[in-house]
N, C-alpha and C positions, 0 to 999 in steps of 0.2 A: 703573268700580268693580272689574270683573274684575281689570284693570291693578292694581290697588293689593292686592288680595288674593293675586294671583300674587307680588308682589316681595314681600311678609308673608310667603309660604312658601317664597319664594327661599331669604332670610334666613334663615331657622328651619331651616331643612333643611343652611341651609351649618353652622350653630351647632352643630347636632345631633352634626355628623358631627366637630366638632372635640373633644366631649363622648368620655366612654368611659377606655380603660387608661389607667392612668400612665404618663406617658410614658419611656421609654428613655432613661439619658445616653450620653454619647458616648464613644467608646472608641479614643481614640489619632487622633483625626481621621477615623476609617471608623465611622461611625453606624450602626451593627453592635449587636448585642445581648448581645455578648461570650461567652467560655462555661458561663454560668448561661442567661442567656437563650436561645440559641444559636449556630449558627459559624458564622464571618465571612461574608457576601455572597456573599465571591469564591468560598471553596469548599462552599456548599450547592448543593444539586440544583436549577439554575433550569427549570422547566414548560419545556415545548419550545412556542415562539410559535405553530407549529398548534392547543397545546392549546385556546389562550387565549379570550377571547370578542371576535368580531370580527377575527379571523385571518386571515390571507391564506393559502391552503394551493395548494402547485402545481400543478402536472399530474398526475393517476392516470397510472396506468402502463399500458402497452399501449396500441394504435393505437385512434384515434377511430373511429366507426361511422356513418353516414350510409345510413339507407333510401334516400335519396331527395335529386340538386340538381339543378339546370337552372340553366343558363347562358345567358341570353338577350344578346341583342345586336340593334343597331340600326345599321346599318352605310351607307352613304352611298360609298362605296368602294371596301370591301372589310373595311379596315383593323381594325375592331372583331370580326368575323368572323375574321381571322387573331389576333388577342389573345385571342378565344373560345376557338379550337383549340389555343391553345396555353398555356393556362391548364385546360382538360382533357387535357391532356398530362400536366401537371405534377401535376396532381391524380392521375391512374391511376401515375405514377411515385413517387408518394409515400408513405414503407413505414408511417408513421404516420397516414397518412388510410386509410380502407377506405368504397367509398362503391360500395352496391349496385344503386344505377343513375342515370347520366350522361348526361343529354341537351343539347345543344347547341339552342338554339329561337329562331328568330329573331323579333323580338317582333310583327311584321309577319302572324304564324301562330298567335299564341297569342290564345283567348279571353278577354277582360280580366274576361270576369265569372268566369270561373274562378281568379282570384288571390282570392276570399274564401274560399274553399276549399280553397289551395293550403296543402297539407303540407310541399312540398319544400323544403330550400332552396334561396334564388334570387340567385342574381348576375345582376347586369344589365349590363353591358358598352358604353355609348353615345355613339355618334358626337353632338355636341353642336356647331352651325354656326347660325349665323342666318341658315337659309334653312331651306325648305320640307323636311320629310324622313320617315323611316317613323316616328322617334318621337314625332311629334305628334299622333297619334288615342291612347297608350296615354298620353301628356302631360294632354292633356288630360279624359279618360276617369277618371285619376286624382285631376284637381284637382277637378273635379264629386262626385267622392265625398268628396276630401275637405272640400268645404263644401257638400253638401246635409246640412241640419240633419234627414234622417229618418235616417240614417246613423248606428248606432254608434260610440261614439268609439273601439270597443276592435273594428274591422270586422276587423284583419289582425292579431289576435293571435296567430296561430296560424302567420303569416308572419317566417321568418327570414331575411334578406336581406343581399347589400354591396352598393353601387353603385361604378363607376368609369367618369366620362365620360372622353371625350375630344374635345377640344376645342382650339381659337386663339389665343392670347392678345392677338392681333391685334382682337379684337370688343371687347376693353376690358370692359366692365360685363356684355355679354353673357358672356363669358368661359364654358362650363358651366357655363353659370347651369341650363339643364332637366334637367342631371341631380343640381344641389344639392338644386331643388324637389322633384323625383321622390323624392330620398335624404328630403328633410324630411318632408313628405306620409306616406312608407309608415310614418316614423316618428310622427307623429301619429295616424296611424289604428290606431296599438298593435301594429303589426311589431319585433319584434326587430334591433337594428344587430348585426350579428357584427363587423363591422371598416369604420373611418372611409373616408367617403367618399373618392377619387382623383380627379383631376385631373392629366390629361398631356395635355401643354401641343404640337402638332405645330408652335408657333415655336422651340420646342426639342428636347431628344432626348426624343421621345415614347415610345420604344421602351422604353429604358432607365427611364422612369418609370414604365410599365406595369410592366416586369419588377420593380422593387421595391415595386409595390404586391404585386402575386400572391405575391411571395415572400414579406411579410409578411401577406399574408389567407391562404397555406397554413399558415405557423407558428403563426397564431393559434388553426385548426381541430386543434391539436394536443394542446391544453386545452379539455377536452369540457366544461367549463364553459362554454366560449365560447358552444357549443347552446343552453344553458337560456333562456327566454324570461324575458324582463324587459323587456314594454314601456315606451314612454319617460316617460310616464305625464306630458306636454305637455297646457295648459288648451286644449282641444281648440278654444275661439274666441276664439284668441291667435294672431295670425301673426306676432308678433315675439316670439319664444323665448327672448332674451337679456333679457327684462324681465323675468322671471320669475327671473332669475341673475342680475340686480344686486340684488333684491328680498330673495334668500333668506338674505341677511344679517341681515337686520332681523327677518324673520318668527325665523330661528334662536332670537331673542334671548326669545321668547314661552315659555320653561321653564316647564311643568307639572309642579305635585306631587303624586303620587298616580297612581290613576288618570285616565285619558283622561277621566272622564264626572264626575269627582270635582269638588265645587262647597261654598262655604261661603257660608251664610245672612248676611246681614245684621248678625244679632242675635248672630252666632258670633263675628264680626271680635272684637268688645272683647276674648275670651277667646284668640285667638292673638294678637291683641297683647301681653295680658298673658302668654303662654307664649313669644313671640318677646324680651320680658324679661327675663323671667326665663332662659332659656338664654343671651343675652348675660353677663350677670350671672355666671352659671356659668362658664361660657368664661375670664372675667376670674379669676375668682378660681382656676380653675386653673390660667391660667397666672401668677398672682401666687406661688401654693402652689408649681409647680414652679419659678420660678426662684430662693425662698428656697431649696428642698431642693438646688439646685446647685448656694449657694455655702454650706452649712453644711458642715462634716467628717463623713465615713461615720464612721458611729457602730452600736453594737450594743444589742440590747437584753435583759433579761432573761427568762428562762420560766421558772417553779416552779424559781429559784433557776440554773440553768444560763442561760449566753451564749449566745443565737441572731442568725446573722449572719441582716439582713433580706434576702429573696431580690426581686431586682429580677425585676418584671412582663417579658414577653414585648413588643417594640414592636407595635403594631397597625400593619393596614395603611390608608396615607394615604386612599385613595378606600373609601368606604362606599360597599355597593351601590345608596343613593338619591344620592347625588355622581354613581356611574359611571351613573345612568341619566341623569340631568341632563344633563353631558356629552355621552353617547352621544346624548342630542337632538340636540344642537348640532353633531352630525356628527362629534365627536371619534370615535375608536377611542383605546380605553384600552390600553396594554401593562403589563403587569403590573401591581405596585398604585400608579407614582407615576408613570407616564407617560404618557407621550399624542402625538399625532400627527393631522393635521385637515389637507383640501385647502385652500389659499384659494382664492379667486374670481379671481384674479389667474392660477394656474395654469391654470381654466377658459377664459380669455379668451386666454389662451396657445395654446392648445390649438385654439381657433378662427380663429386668426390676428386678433383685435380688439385685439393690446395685451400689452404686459409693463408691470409693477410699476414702478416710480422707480427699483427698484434695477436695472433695465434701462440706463435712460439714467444712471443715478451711476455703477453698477461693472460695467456687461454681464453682470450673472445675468439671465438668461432664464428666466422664471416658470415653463416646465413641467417645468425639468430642475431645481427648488429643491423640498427636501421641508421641512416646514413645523412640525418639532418641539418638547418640551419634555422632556428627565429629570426635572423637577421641578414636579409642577403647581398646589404650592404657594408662597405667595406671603407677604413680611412688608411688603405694603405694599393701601391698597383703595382706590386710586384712581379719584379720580370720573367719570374716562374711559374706566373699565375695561369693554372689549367684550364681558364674559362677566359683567356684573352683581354680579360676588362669588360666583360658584358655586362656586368654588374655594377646596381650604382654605388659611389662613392660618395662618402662625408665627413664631417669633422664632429659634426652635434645632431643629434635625432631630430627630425621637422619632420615626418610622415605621419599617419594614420598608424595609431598600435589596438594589434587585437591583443586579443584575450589570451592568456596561455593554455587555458584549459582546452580552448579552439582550437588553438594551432596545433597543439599534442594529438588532439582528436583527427583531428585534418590529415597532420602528417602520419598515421599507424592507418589511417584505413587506406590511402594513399599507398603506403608502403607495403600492407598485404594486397592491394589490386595489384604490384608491380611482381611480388611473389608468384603471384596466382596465374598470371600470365607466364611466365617462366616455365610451366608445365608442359609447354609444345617447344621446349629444346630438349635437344634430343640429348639422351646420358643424363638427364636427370634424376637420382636417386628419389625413389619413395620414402624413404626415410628421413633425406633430409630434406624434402620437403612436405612433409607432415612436421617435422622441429621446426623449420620457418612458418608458422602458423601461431609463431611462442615471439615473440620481441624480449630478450635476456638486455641487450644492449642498446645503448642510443652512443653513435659517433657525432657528436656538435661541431662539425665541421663546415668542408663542401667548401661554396663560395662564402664571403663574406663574413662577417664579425659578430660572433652569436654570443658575445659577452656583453657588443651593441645593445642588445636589446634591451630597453626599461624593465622589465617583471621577468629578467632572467631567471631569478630566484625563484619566484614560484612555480617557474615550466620545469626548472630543475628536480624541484621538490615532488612534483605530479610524476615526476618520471619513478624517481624514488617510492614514490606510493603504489606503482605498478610492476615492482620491482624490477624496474630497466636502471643498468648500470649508467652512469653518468662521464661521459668522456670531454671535456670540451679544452678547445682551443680555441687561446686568443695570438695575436699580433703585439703584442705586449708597446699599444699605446694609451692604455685606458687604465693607470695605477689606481684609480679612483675606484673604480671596476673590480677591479682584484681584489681590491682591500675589503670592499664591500661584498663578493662573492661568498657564499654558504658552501657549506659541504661538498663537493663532486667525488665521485668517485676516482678520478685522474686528473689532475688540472696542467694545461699544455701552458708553454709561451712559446712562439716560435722564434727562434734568437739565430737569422739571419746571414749575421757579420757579426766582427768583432771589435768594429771600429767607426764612429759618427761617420765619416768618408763610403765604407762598407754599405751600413746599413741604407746612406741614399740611395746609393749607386743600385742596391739589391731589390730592395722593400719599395722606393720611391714613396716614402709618405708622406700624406698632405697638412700636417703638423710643421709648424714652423719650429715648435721644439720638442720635436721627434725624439731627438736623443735624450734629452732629459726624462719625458716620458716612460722612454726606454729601459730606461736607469733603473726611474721611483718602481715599474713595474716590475723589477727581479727586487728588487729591497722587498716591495707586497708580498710576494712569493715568496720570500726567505722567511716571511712572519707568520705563512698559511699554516702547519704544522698539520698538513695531511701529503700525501702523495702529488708528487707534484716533477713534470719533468721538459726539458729544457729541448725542444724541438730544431735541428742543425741540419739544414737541407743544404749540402755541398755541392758547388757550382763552380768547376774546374776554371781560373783563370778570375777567379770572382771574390770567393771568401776563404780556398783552402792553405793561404799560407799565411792565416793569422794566430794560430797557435798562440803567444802568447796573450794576447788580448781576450780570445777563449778564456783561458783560462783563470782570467781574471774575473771575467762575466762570472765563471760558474761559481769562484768563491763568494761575487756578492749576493747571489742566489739560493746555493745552496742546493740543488734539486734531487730531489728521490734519484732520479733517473736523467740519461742524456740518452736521447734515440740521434744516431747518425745516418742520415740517409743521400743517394746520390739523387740528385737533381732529376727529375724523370721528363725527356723531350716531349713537347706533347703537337711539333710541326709545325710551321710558319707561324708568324705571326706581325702583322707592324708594330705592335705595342712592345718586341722585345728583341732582343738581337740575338738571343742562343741558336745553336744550332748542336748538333750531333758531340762535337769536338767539345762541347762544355760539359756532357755528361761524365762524372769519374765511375770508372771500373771497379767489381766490389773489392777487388785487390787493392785498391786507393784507397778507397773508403778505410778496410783493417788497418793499412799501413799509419792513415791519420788518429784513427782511433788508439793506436797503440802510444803512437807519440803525446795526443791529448793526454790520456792515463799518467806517463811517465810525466809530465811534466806536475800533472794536480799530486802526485804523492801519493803517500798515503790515506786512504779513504775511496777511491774511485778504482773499480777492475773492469776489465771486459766481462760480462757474463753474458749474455746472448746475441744470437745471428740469425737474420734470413736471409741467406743468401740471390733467391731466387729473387725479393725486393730491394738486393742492395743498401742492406740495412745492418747493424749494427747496436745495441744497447750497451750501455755503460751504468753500472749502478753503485751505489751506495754500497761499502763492503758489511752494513748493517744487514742487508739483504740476505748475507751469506753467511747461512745459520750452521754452524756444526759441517762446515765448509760444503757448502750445498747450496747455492743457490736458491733462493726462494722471490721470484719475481714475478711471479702468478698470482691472481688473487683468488680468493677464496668468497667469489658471488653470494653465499648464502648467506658467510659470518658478516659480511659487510652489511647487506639491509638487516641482520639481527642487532647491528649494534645503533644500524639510524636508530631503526624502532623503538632502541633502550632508553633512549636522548641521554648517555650519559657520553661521558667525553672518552674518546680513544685518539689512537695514534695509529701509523701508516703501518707500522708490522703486527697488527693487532687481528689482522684479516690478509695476510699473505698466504699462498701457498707453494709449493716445491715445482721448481720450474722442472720439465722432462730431460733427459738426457739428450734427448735429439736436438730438443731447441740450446742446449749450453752452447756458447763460443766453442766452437774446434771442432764439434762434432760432424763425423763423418756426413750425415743427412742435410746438416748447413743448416736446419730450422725448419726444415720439409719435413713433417709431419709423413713418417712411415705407412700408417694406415692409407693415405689418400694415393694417387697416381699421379706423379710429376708427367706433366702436357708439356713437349717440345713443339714449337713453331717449325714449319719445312723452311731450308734456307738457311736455319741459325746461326749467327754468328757467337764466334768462343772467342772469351778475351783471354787476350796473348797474357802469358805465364807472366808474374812479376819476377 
């Protein structure tokens, strides 16, 4: 019942917020409010993105302060003992740390009950071997705390710590495995992580891996934020950590209106129904009222016999602050009033070495080095697969408030590294790849909403390109006008739904009266782009998977680099949509449709790549496939070498060799060997086709 009351106030809250000023018309293609309303985007005073709420702000200025660290070590050698000493070396030489007293402590001397009480901070520094050695009384000392259930969950709050084992890579599984546990542990029991666990490897250069961990956990002590405590706030009788991070997707999705403690009676439901009504209703008719008033002639009206010109309204801004709290549930961080920017789960697992995205094994973006944005977090289409419910507003023509691109880009990367940097206190976090996620390589233009919406698409694009950030974006393919008019991207998406006007309502739901036609003109745009470009097919068992031929029709008038096939991903209740579990297809579905798709388009189109683990699928151009190999990876560098040249190229001009792991067939499925495939406890296995 809750379920159903929450999606009632979903709705009503998103209505609410579409409700309000007249909307703004457009002015010269920059949805601007001209100079009655006010001047232009570009040159108003945009808030500086520290202002903003949920800001990423960087380092205070002047050197860090530290009462108090200890550097302990457990040594077997020598070896972890000389990286002590020389990691308090680096520390006294460093003119931005100041730290008023430095001890060296081998952990062999330290009283373990005195770490409940421990103020300082503490580095641990651990020789890690599968044999017998000093670290296994404070090993185990620690694993007893942290599963005796008289034990606080929050015992080491007050503890800020790194760890960095060293260890074999020769032990295989063992591998510093007792200083992952140690690292996990002190983080469960509500210690602060300063900076992700290390791993130096002595079947390699041990040395040199030490030395770039220290170098990157002194830089880190250089942003005094690093100090604040923030435990990891882990279900204290959970030992597998990542279920709780494939989980928080779904919990996300549980948006409350109101207050936290805020609840509606029984007897109330009829009456926000019938207010969830009537605001639809509203909704409707004004945006029926506005699109009359923009095709009639400006016109003037009369006042006690003199001409008054009618003064157009101010645009309001897109996100209402019951949208930006909504939102801001759901983990987004808002930049100014029509953007946004959100981690996915994918960068998480990145970050832990369990896994990159599909777009790993398609085009080699690496999930922690992709930032995950939108300029536009409105939308003219509520499809019934949409991950965000409908929280978001909807439109047909831009009438809000537009900033700057230069803002919004800035907004959302410092936004995106505060969301990184927090990241630091889960636990299995790689030091490696979180010093690469300090780099932004890629920008995904996705998330909620229409980021081709946006008036000065072009130029945020272009900024991005200037930063060397790859360009990824997807549209709804309502806006051929859009398309046509779009610049360069690095990848350019449509997402093509159904296959059939009937389809695409029933799926997309758009708010175009001639949806379909839009539809059309937008693969015709796309067939005339002559860069990479590819045809997005999210399969939704009982919905669009038996239109094969009309597919296939789409894809001839289109044309596209690439077809990504993917199955529908459940994201939980919702009133805005009817799916449930039984509409999801199995990845065995998904290949079986993808094969038949291919057979039917001919010649020209093969399976080349799979991710199994996303239930995914790529279909590409057999242009792709050079000297019978595969090449559907790009080649990041040659790409910004050839913007820079301004001279004109084509889409295989900057490919590179896809891996063998990621091909169709291959044993791995698209799982990337180097990382560690994470199973869920409970899993279910789809039955054998």
């Amino acid at each position: 019942m809750n379920n159903v009351v929450n999606s009632l106030l979903n709705g009503f809250s998103s209505m609410l917020a579409l409700s309000g000023d007249a909307p703004a018309s457009d002015q010269g293609g920059c949805a601007c409010a001209g100079p009655e309303g006010g001047s232009c985007c570009k040159t108003q005073q945009q808030p500086k993105a520290a202002e903003k709420d949920n800001c990423a702000c960087g380092p205070q200025q002047g050197p860090t302060e530290i009462e108090s660290m200890k550097l302990f070590y457990a040594t077997l050698t020598g070896t972890a003992k000389t990286f002590a000493a020389e990691l308090q070396q680096r520390l006294e030489q460093d003119n931005n740390v100041k730290i008023k007293q430095l001890q060296l402590v081998e952990i062999t001397d330290y009283d373990n009950d005195d770490l409940l009480t421990e103020t300082s901070v503490c580095v641990f520094l651990l020789s890690c071997y599968n044999v017998e050695g000093p670290l296994d009384w404070f090993s185990k000392w620690l694993r007893d705390l942290r599963y005796d259930w008289r034990v606080d969950r929050l015992a080491l709050q007050k503890l800020r710590y790194a760890v960095c084992g060293l260890g074999d890579s020769a032990y295989g599984e063992e591998f510093n495995v007792a200083a992952a546990q140690i690292d996990k542990w002190l983080g469960q029991l509500g210690a602060t992580r300063i900076y992700p666990l290390g791993s130096c490897d002595k079947n390699a250069d041990q040395k040199a891996q030490f030395e770039d961990w220290a170098d990157q956990f002194v830089k880190e002590l250089h942003d005094k934020s690093s100090l604040e405590f923030a435990p990891a706030h882990i279900e204290y009788d959970s030992d597998a950590e990542g279920e709780e991070e494939a989980e928080d997707e779904q919990e996300q999705q549980e948006v409350q209106i109101g207050s936290e403690d805020e609840m509606v009676d029984v007897e109330d439901m009829g009456k926000m129904a019938t207010k969830l009504k009537t605001a639809k209703e509203n909704r409707e008719r004004e945006e029926h009222e506005y699109t009359v008033a923009q095709a009639k002639a400006k016109r003037t009206i009369g006042v006690d016999g003199h001409t008054t010109v009618v003064k157009k309204s101010e645009p309001r801004e897109m996100v209402s602050p019951m949208l930006h709290k909504n939102l801001t549930k759901q983990g987004y961080k808002i930049v100014g009033s029509h953007s946004g920017v959100k981690i996915c789960r994918w960068t998480k697992a990145a970050l832990r070495g369990r896994g990159f995205c599909y777009k790993h094994s398609f085009y080699g973006i690496q999930s922690h080095l992709c930032m995950e944005t939108t300029p536009s977090l409105a939308c003219a289409n509520k499809c019934v697969f949409c991950w965000r419910h409908h929280t978001n507003p909807v439109g047909t023509t831009w009438r809000w408030k537009v900033d700057d691109p230069k803002f919004i880009l800035d907004g959302a990367m410092e936004n995106h590294y505060k969301m990184i940097k927090q990241l630091k206190g889960v636990p299995g976090v790689k030091a490696d790849r979180f010093q690469e996620a300090s780099t932004i390589r890629h920008c995904a233009l996705s998330l909620v909403g229409e980021p081709i919406f946006y008036p000065h698409i072009n130029e945020f694009v272009k900024l991005l390109h200037e930063h060397n950030i790859s360009s990824f974006l997807v549209t709804n393919a309502q806006f051929p006008e859009k398309i046509t008019e779009m610049d360069l991207v690095t990848q350019l998406y449509v997402s093509i739904d159904a296959g059939t006007k009937e389809g695409l309502k029933k799926i997309d739901r758009p708010l175009f009266r001639d949806f379909w036609e839009r539809f059309l003109d937008s693969l015709e745009a796309l067939a005339k782009k002559g860069q990479r470009t590819v045809y997005r097919l999210t399969l939704v068992k009982d919905h669009n998977t038996e239109e094969l031929d009309n597919y296939v029709e789409l894809v001839r008038r289109g044309k596209p680099s690439f077809i990504e096939v993917k199955g529908v991903t459940y994201c939980g209740y919702s009133g805005a949509s009817n799916l449930t579990m039984a509409n999801v297809p199995y990845h065995h579905e998904v290949v079986d449709f993808c094969q038949k798709l291919t057979e039917k388009l001919g010649p020209g189109y093969e399976v080349a790549a799979e991710h199994a683990h996303s239930c995914s699928i790529l279909i590409a151009q057999t242009s792709f496939k050079i000297n019978g190999e595969w090449h559907t990876h790009i080649d990041y560098d040659k790409f910004f070498e050839l913007v820079r040249s301004g001279k004109p190229f084509n889409s295989l001009d900057y490919v590179a060799k896809t891996p063998s792991w990621a091909v169709y067939g291959a044993p791995e499925g698209g799982f990337n060997p180097n990382d560690t495939r994470f199973y869920r406890k409970n899993r279910k296995v789809a039955p054998a086709s």
